[in-house]
N, C-alpha and C positions, 0 to 999 in steps of 0.2 A: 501235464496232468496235475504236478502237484501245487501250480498254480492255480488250475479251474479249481483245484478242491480247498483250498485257499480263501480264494473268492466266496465261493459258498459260503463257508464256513462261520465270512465275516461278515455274509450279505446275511448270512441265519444271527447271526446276534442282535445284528444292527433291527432286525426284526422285531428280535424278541425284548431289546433294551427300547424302542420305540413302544410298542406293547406295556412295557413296565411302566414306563413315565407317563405315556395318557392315562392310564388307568386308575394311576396311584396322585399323583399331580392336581391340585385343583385350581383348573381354570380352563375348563372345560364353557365356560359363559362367565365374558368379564364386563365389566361397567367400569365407570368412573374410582368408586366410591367400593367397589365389592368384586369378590370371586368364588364362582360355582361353580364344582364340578357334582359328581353323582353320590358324593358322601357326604358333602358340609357346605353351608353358604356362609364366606369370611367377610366380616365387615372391615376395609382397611382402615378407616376411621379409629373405631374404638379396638381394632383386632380382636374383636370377639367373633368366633364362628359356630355357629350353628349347624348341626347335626340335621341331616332329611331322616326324619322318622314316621312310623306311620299317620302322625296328624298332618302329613300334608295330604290333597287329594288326588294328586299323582303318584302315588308313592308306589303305585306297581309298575310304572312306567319305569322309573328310577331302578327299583330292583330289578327290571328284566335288564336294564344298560348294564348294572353293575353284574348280577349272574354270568353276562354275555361277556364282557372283558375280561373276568375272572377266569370263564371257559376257556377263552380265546388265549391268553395268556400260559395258562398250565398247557391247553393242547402246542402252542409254540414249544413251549419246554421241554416236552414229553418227544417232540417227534424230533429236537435235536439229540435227546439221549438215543432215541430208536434210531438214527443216523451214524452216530456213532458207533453202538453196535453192531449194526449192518454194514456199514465199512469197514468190520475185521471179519464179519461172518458169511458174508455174500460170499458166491463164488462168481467169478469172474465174470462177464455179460449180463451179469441177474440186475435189474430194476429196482430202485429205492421203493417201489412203490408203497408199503408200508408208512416210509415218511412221507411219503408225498398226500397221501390220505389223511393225514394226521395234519399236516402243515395246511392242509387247504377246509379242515374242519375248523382249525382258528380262522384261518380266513374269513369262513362263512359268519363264526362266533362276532369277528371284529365287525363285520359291516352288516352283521342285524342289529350289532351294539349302537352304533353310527346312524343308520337308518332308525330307530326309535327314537333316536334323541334328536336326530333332524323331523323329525314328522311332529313329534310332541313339546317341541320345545318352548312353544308358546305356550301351550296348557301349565305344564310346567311351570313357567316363572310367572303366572296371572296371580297366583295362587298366595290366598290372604294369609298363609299361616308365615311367611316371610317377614321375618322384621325389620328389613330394609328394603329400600323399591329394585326390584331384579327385571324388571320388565324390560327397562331401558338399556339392554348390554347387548353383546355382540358376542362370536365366537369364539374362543381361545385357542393357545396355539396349541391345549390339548387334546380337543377336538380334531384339529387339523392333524395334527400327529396321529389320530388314531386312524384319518381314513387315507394317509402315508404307510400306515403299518398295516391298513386292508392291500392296496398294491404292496408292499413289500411282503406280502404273507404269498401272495397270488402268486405274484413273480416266484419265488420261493419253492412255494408247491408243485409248479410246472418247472420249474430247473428240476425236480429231484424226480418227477416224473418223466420226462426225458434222456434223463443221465444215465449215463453205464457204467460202469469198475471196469476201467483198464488200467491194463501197465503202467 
């Protein structure tokens, strides 16, 4: 048992450190010459980066990815602390389910975050207020990280939803 809780423990970090690094990371959409994630577009060139503020015209698009990782992210955190706690307070047969509701809320938070920014991401980088050409790039591997940290959320929430405090 105090293997399975082991596992967890470190399959919940690696969660929530995946979580951290797509969210915070930018290169969320890379090119050549540039990297964008949901807070700044860096030009490698001269390393000057650019801030998404509201003069661009997706800029709610943007806020709703960044709202949604930000959720995503604190509800992973919150339901390892509620994990925590309920593994010295449960009594014995009783259900995570607390975290498990909690884990699978980030879940949801990660891959609406994921899903908006696959759906819009063209609108996204068409957009004139860029001062380098963003159009021409491709995915990053913080995107990919983030819909790694959707399956590791899921997986997550269903381990704690099927588990029980034994011996």
């Amino acid at each position: 048992m105090l293997i399975l809780l082991a596992f967890i423990i470190v399959f919940h970090i690696t969660s929530a450190a995946l979580l951290f690094i797509s969210t915070i990371d930018n290169a969320w959409w890379v090119g050549d010459s540039f990297s964008a994630d949901v807070w700044r577009v860096c030009d490698m060139n001269t390393s000057i980066c650019t801030a998404i503020t509201g003069q661009f015209t997706e800029y709610q698009s943007i806020q709703a990815v960044q709202a949604t990782m930000i959720l995503s992210t604190i509800f992973c955190c919150v339901s390892f602390l509620v994990f925590i706690l309920q593994l010295f307070r449960l009594k014995q047969g009783e259900r995570f389910v607390l975290t498990s509701i909690i884990q699978l809320l980030s879940c949801l938070c990660v891959m609406i975050a994921a899903s908006i920014y696959t759906d819009r991401h063209e609108e996204l980088h068409m957009s004139n207020e860029y001062s380098i050409e963003v159009s021409r790039g491709q995915y990053g591997y913080s995107f990919v990280l983030a819909w790694i940290a959707f399956a590791f959320t899921l997986i997550s929430g269903v381990m704690y939803l099927v588990l029980r405090k034994r011996k």
